[in-house]
VOBA-1610 file (N, C-alpha, C; in pm, whole numbers, padded with zeros to 5 digits, always signed):
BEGIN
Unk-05987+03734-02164Unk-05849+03765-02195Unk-05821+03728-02340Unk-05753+03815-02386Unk-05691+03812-02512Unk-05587+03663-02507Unk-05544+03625-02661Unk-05491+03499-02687Unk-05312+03563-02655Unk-05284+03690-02671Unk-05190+03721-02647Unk-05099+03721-02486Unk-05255+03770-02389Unk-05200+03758-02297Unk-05192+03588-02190Unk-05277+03473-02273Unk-05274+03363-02245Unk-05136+03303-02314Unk-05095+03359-02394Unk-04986+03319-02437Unk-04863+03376-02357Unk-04811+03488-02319Unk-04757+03588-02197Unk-04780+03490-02069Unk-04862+03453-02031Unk-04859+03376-01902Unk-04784+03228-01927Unk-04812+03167-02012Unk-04788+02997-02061Unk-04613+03014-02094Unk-04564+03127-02142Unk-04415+03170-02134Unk-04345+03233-02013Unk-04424+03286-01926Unk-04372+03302-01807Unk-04341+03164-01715Unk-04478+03064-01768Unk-04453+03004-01664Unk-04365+02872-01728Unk-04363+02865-01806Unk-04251+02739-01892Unk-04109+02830-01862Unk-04066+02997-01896Unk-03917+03007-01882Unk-03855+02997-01725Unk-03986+02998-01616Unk-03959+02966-01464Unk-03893+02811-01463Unk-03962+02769-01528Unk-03957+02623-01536Unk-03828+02608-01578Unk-03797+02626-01717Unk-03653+02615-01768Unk-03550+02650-01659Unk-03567+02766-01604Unk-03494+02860-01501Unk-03447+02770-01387Unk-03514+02699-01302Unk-03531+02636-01229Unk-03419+02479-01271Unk-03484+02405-01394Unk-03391+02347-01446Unk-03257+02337-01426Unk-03220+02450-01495Unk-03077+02540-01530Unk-03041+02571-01384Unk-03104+02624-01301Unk-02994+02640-01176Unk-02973+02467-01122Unk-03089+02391-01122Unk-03031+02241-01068Unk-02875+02169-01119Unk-02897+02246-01241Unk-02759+02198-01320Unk-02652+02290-01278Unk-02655+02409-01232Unk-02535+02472-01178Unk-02513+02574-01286Unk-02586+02606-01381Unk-02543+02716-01495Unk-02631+02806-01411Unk-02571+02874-01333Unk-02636+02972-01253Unk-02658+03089-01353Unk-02558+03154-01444Unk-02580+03288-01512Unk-02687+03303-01595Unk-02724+03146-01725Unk-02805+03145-01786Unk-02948+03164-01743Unk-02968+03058-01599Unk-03051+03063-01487Unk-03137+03195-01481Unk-03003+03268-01447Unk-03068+03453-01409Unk-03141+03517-01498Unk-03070+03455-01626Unk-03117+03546-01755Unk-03223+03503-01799Unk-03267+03377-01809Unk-03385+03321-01836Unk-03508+03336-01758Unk-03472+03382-01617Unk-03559+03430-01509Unk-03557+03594-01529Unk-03486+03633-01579Unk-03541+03779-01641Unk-03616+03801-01749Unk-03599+03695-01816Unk-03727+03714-01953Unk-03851+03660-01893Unk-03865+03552-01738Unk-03973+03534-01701Unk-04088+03673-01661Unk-03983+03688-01571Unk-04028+03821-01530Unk-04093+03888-01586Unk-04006+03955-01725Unk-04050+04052-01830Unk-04191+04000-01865Unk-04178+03861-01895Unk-04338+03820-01957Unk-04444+03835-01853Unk-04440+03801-01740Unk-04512+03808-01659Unk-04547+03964-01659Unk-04445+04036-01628Unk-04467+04209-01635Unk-04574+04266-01756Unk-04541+04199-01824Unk-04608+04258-02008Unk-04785+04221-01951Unk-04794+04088-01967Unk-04897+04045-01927Unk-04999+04106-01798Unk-04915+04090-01625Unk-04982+04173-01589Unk-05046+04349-01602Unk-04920+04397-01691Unk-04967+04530-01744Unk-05093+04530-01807Unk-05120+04423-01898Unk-05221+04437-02030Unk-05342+04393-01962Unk-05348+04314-01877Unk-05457+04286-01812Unk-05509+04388-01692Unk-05425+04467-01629Unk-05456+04549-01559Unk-05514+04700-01619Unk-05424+04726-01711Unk-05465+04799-01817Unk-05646+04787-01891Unk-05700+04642-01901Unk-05805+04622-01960Unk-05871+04666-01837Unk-05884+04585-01725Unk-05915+04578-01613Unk-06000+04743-01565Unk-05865+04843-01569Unk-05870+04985-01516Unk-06004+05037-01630Unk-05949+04964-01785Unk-06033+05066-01883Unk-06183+05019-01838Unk-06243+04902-01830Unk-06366+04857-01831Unk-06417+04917-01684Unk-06364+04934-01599Unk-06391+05041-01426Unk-06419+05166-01491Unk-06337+05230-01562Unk-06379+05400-01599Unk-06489+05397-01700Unk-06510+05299-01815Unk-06674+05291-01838Unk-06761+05249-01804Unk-06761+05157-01705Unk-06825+05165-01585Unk-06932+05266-01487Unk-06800+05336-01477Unk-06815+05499-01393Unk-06902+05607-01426Unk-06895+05586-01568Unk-06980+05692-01668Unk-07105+05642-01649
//
């Protein structure tokens, strides 16, 4: 894996963290929003790795 997508995971899993935080404290809205940029990172990341994943199977194939 690329340094990009080790970096994509280490921000998914620290803004869960924050997220989690933030609802203990009762700022529920910020909460949400910060758990939507988790998401997103996680999303980016599993794309790029699945993406590598698919390409190295089709040269493979050949």
């Amino acid at each position: 894996m690329k340094a990009l997508e080790y970096f994509l995971l280490f921000c998914a899993i620290v803004l869960l963290a924050v997220s989690y935080y933030l609802s203990t404290e009762g700022n529920f809205k910020v909460a949400a929003l910060v758990n939507f940029c988790a998401f997103i990172c996680g999303t980016v990341a599993g794309t790029r790795i699945g993406g590598r994943i698919y390409k190295k199977n089709q040269e493979n194939k050949e």
